[in-house]
N, C-alpha and C positions, 0 to 999 in steps of 0.2 A: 201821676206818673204813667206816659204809655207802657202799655202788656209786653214790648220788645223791651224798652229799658230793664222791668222788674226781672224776664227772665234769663238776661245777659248777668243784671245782678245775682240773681241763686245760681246761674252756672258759676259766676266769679266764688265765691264764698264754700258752695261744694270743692270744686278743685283747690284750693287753698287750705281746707280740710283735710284733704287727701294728702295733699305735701308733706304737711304737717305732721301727720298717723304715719306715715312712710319714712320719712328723717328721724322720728322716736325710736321705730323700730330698729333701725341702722343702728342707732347710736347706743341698742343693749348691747351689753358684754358677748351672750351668747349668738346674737346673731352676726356681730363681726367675726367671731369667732369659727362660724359657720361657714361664710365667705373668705377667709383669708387662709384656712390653715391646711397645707399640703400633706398627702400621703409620703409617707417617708417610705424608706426602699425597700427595709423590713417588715413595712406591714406586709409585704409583698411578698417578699423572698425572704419565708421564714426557714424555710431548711435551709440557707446560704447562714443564717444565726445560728442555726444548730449545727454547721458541720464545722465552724470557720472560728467564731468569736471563743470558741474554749480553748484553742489550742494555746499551747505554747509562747507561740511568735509571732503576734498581728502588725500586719502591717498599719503604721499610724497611723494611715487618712480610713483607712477601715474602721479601727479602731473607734474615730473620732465621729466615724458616719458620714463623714466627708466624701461619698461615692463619686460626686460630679465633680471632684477635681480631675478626675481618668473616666469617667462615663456622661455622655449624654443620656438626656432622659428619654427614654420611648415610650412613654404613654401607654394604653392597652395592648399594643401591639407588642410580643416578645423577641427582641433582638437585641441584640451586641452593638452598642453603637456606643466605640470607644472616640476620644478627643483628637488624638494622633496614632499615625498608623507604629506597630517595632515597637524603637527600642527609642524614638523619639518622645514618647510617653512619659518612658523613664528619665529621661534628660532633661525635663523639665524642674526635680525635685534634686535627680541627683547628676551632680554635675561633669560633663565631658571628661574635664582634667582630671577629675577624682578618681572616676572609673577607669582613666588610663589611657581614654580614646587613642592620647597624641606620641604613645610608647610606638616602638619598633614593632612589638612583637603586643598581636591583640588576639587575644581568644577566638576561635570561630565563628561561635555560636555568638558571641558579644558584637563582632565584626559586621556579622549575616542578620542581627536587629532580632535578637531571638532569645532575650535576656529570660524570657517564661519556659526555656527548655530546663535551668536551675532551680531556677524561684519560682515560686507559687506568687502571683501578684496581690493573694489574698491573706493568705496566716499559713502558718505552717508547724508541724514539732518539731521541727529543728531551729535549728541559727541559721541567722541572716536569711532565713524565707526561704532555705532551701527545699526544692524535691525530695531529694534523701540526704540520709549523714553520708559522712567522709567517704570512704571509695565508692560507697551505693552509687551517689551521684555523677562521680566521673563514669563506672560502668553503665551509663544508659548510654554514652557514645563508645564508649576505649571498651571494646573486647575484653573480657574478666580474664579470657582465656592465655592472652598475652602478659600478665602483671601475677598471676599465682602459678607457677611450676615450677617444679620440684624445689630448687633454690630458688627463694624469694629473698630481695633485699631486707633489712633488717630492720631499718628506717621507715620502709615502707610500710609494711607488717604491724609496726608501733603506732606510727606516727600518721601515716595513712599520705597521702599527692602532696599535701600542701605542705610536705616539710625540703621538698626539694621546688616544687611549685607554684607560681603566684596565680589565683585564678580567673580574674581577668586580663591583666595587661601584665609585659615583661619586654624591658629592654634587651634582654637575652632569648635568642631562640628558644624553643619549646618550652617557654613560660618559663625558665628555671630564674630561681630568684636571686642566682648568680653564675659565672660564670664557671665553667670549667678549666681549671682542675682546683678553683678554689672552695666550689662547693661541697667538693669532696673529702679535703682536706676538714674542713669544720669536724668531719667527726676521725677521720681517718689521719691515723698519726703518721709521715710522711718519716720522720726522723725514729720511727720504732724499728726495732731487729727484727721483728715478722713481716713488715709490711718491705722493710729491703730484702730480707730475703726471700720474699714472694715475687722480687720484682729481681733477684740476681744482682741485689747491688746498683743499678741501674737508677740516674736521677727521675725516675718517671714521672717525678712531681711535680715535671713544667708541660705536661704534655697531658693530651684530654685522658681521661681516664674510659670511658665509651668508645674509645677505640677496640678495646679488648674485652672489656666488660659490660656485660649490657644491666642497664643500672634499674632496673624492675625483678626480674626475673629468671631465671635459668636451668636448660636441663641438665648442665656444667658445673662443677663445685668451684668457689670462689667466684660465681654469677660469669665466668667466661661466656661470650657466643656459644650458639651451637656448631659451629663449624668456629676450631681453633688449632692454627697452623700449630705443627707438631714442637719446635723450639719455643714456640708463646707454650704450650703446653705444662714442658718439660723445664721450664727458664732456664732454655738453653740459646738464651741471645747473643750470647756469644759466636753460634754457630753464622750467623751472618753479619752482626755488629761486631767494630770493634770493641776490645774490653771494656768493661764498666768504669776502668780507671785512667781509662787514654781522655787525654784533652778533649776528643769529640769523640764521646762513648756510642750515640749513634749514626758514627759513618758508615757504611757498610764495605765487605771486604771485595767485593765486586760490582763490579755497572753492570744495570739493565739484565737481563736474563743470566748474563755470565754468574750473577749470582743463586739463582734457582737451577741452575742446568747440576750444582755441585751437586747437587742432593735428588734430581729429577733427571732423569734420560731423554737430552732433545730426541732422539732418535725413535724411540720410544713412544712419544708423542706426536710424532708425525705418522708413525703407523704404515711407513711405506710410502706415505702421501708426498706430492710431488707439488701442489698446490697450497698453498700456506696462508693464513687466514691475514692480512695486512697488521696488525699489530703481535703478530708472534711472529713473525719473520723480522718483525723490525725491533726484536727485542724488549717488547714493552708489555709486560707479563703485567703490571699493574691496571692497565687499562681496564682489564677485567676482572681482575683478581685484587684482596684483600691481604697485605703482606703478614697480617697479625693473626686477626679473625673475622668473623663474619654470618649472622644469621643465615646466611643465605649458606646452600650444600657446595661443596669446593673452594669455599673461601671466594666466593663469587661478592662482586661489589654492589650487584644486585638480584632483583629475584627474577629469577629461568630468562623470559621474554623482554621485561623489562630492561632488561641490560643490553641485550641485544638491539631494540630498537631506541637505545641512547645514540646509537651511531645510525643505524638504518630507518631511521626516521619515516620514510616512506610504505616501510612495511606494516609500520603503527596503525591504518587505519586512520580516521574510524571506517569500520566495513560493516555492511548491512550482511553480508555473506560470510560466515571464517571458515578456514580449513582445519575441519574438527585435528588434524595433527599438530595444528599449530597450537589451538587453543587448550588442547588436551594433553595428559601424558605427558612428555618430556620436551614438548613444545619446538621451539624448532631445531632443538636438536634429535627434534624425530627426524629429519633429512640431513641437517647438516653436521659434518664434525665439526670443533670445536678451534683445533689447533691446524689440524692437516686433512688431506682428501687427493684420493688418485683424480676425481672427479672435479670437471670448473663448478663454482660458488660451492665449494667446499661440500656436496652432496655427498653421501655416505655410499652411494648406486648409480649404474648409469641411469640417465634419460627416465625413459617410461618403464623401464625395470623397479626404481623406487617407488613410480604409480601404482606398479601392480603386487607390492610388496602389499598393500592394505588394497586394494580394489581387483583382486583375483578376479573374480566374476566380472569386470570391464574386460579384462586379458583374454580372457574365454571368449567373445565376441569375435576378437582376430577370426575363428572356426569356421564365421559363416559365409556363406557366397558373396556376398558382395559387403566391402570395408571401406571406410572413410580411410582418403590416401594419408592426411596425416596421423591416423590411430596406426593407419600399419607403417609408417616412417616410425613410431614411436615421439611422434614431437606436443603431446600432450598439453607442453606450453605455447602453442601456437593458436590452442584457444581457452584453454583455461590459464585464471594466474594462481598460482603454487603456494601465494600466502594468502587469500583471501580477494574477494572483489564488490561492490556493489552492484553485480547484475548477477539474478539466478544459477546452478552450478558452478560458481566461480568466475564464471567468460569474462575474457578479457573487456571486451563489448555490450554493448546489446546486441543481442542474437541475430538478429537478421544484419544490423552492421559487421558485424563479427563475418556471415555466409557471405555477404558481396563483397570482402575483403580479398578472394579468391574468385569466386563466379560472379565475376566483375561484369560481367552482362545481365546476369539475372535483375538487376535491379531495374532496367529501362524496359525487361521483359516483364516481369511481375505487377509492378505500378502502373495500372491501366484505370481507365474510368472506372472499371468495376472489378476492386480486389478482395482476392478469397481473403476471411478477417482471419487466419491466423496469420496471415503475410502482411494485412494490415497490423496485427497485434506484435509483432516479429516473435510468434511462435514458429520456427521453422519444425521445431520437435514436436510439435501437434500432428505432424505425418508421414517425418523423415529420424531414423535413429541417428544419433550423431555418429554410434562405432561402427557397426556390423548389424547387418542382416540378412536374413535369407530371400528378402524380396528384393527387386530391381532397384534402382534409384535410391535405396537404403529405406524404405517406405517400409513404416511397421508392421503394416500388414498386406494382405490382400486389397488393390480399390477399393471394390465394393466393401468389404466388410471396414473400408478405413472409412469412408464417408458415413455408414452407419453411426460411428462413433458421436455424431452429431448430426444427423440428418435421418436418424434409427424410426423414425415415425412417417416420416414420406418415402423409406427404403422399403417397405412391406408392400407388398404387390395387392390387389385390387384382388381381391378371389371370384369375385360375382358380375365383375367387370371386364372394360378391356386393361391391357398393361402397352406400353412403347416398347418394342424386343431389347433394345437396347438398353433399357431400364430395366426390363424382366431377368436378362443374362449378367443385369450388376456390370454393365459397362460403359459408367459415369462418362469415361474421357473420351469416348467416341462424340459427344454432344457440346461436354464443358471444358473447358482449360482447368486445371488444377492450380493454377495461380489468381493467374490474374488477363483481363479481356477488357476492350474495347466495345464489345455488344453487351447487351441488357441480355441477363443470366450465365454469364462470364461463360457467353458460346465460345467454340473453337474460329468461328466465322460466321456471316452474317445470316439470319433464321433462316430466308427462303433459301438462302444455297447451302445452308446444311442440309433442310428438308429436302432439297432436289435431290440430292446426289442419293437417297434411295427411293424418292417418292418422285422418279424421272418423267411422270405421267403425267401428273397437273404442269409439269413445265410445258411441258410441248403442247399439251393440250391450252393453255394461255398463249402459246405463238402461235395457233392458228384461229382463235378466238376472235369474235367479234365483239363480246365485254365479257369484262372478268369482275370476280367479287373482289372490294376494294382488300380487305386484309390479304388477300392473294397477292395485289397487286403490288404491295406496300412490305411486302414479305413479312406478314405478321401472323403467321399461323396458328398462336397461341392465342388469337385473338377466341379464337370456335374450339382448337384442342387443346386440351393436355398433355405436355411432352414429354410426360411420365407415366400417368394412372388417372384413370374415371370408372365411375360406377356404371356410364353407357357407352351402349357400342362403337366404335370407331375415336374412343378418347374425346369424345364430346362435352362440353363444359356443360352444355345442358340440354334438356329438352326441345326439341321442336322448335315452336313458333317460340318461345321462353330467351332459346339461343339468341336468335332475332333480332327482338325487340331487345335486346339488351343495347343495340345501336341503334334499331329503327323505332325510333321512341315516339317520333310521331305516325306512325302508324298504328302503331299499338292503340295511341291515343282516337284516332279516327275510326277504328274497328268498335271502340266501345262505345260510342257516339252515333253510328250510322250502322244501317242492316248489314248485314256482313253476307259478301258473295259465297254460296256453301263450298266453291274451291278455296279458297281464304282460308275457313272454318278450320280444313284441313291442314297434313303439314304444309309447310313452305317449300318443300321439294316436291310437292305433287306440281309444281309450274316450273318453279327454277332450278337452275343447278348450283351447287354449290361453290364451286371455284371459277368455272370460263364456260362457254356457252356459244355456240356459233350464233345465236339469236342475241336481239337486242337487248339489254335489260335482264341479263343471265334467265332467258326463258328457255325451257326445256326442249322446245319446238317448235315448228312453223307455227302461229296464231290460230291458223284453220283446223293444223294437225291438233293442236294442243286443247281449245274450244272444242269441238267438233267430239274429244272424249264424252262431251258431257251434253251436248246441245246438237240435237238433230238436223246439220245441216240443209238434207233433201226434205227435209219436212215441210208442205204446200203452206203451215200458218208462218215458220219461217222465212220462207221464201216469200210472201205478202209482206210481213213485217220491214221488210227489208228492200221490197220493191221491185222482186225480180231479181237485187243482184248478184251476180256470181259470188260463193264464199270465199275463191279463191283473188278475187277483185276487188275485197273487205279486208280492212283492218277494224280490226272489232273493237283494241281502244282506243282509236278516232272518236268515237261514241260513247263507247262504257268506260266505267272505271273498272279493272278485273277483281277490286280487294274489299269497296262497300262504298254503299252511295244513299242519300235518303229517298231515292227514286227507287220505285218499285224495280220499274226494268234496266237499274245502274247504271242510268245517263248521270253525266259529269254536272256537275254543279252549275256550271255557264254551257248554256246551250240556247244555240240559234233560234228565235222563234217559232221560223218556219217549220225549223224542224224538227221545235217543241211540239207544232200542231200537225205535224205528219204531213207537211205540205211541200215538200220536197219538191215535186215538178212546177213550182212557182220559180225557183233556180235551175234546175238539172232539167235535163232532155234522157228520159229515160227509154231503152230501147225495147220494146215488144217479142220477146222471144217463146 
């Protein structure tokens, strides 16, 4: 047999080996056992066994260890990762109809998918998984405070919610598990002599009984409201019904207010007032009022505000801003009466007299020199609203909507390419008081010290420097507009004709100029100064040659490259002038006058060099360069042969003198 067959064969027979040792092992008890068998949930979450499986009342699929019928599994990672989101979870086991879904009247929290606000979804020591027992558990939403005072129902007390209450679903409003006035009857004997004579004889047995009795709790004997008209009181129903014994015991013995006027003084209630609230002038004292009783103070049909804006809708809100009188105290019946008012919408004061009944210290302002025309009209509402608003202080508007509502031109004057950002922001109260002041234009303070207020780090003067007078004496608006401007730095007008009108010098001196420096000409003066403060003289941005080259940048670059002329070295006003110059090229002075500082004109090596010619016959940079050259004696980079080799009279006729 060839050496490749034998060893094709021992690899066949090894690997077949192998198979074979590896499907044994599979096939022990314990190493299936090894491979197949999952961590259960409690190996895991052993305190979820200790706090959960002892109690009371486990939930089934707990119970049963059936976790993944409500949970997915997360593996190492620790999370919450339930099947369905709510109360969908629950509806899977227990079913819609059961729980009531398809009643009228569905629990909040059952409705809002929030069934774990009751129940525990795990075990619990109570019944049915709940949170707590009997009232505990309604008390984590219903106020304790509302259901135990001083007289408490009896039923309640005993028997705890669920004896008047279904607690998730009810055909009948507020979960009752029957209607009124039959749920009441189940304990209350309708045909007893205490309970007719509690009621005067009166069939009151067809009629809700919550009308008059509030069926939880009360600071009233017999659980009456806290406000309880004086005949409900007294069971003197008779006093506006007729008898208990007429055909229709509750008719009453007059229409509409005719029947409260018997016992109240229209006149009385008007107070003088001449302006009548729309439903007491038209006789309908119910609108607002509870004929019987009523939690609310006055036999009110609601509570303070609430009642009020059942009709005035618009005063509702919602407001980002409230009128702490509205929201607070006696709410708006802090302004308004009730029934009557000498004043229109029923205000208790005139105008801005009611304002300054709580805002004394606004009224005080009227005092000073100059007032806002409508603070001294007293029209208060003509920019704030009286019930609240969604823009800061009240304002009808936004604020600067609000200002050009009046100074109907300011808007096309303020909005300019470049506006001050409180006018951008519609802070107009960043500079101006809205009542009174004693500065001009109602301006909180002083200019200067107002611009501090935000610019208090470039208002401080230079001390070791120069300062702009106008800047040093804090007088911002000779320069800038206080709104808003069309030039770069919201000027009053355009740089170089602000700069003229006191700096009349460099003007003139540019109309008679033969060049000017371009920022001059371009009226950019802030190009070289400060129109405020520098650390050098004359408001200079910077130094020297530094100044400069901050535009002339290839120059700069050519001084570091090539020998530098020693006038160069020097500053750059040892040649030029700084703004206009009768000379070309803003030089200081004639070329001869201006060289001739530094370079010996009448000097005989001079005058060879040059061939005889007159200085005043020369223009010196025809030849030189005045700023650096790699030429010893600053000839220009391209130059004539000839007159690389000093051969001049090969061209020129040179004259003998």
């Amino acid at each position: 047999m060839p050496v490749v067959h034998k060893q094709k064969a021992i690899f066949a027979v090894l690997f077949l080996l192998f198979c074979g040792t590896l499907f044994f092992a599979m096939s022990t008890p314990s190493f299936a056992a090894k491979k197949f068998t999952q961590k259960g949930c409690l190996d895991c979450h052993k305190k979820f066994n200790d706090k959960y499986l002892s109690m009371k009342d486990v939930h089934g699929v707990v119970k049963e260890g059936k976790c993944e019928e409500c949970h997915l599994r997360h593996g190492i990672v620790p999370k919450l990762l339930l099947k369905e989101t709510g109360n969908a979870l629950c509806f899977k086991c227990h079913a819609r109809e059961k729980v009531g879904m398809n009643r009228a009247n569905v629990h909040t929290a059952l409705k809002t998918g929030k069934c774990t606000l009751c129940h525990n979804p795990h075990a619990s020591q109570g019944s049915h998984l709940l949170q707590a027992e009997g009232k505990a558990i309604c008390y984590t939403c219903h106020k304790k405070d509302a259901y135990e005072k001083k007289v408490v129902h009896k039923v309640l007390a005993d028997k705890g919610c669920t004896a008047c209450h279904l607690s998730h679903s009810a055909d009948e409003k507020n979960l009752l598990s029957q209607a009124e006035p039959k749920l009441c009857l189940g304990c209350h004997d309708s045909g007893g002599s205490s309970f007719k004579k509690a009621h005067g004889g009166y069939p009151v047995e067809k009629s809700r009984c919550s009308l008059c009795h509030n069926p939880h709790s009360s600071s009233q004997p017999k659980l009456l409201k806290s406000s309880v008209h004086n005949p409900v009181a007294t069971a003197g129903c008779d006093g506006c019904h007729d008898a208990s014994t007429s055909p229709k015991p509750f008719a009453v013995s007059q229409k509409g207010s005719e029947l409260c006027y018997q016992c109240h003084d229209a006149a009385k209630l008007k107070d003088g007032g001449t302006m009548e609230h729309k439903p007491f002038k038209g006789g309908d004292c119910l609108s607002c009022h509870n004929p019987h009783a009523s939690e609310f103070t006055r036999l009110l049909s609601g509570d303070g505000n609430k009642l009020c804006i059942g009709c005035h809708k618009k005063q509702g809100g919602p407001l980002s801003v409230t009128h702490a009188a509205v929201k607070n105290g006696k709410g708006c019946l802090s302004c308004h009466k009730p029934h009557a008012a000498k004043e229109k919408s029923l205000l208790i004061a005139p105008g801005a007299e009611l304002c300054y009944s709580c805002h004394a210290k606004t009224k005080a302002e009227q005092a000073n020199k100059g007032t806002h025309a409508p603070f001294m009209g007293g029209e208060c509402s003509s920019c704030h609203n009286p019930h609240g608003s969604n823009f800061p202080g009240m304002l009808t508007d936004r604020m600067d909507n609000l200002c050009y509502g009046c100074h109907t031109d300011a808007e096309t004057r303020f909005k300019k390419s470049y506006t001050h950002k409180p006018v951008n922001d519609a802070k107009c109260t960043m500079c101006h008081k809205a009542h009174g002041s004693e500065q001009k234009k109602l301006l909180k303070s002083a200019p200067e010290k107002l611009c501090a207020q935000c610019h208090g780090d470039l208002m401080k003067p230079e001390a070791a420097g120069s300062n702009h007078p106008p800047f040093a004496e804090g007088d911002c608006l000779t320069c800038h507009d206080s709104h808003g401007s069309n030039f770069r730095g919201m000027l009053v007008k355009k740089q170089e004709t602000l700069c003229y009108e006191c700096h009349d010098g460099v003007e003139k001196g540019m109309k008679a100029a033969r060049s000017s420096h371009a920022p001059v000409v371009n009226g950019d003066c802030s190009k070289c100064h400060s129109p405020h403060k520098a650390k050098l003289n004359k408001l200079m941005l910077a130094q020297g040659q530094d100044l400069c080259f901050s535009c002339h940048k290839p120059m700069k670059e050519k001084l570091a490259k090539n020998t530098v002329h020693p006038a160069a070295q020097k500053d750059c006003q040892s040649c030029h002038k700084p703004h206009s110059s009768g000379q070309g090229k803003l030089v200081a002075e004639p070329l001869v006058t201006l060289c001739g500082q530094c370079h010996d004109l009448q000097d005989a090596r001079f005058s060879k060099s040059h061939l005889g010619i007159k200085p005043a016959d020369m223009n010196c940079m025809s030849c030189h360069d005045p700023h650096a050259s790699k030429d010893p004696k600053f000839f220009k980079e391209a130059v004539h042969p000839p007159f690389a080799g000093n051969s001049c009279d090969e061209c020129h006729i040179v004259d003998k003198h």
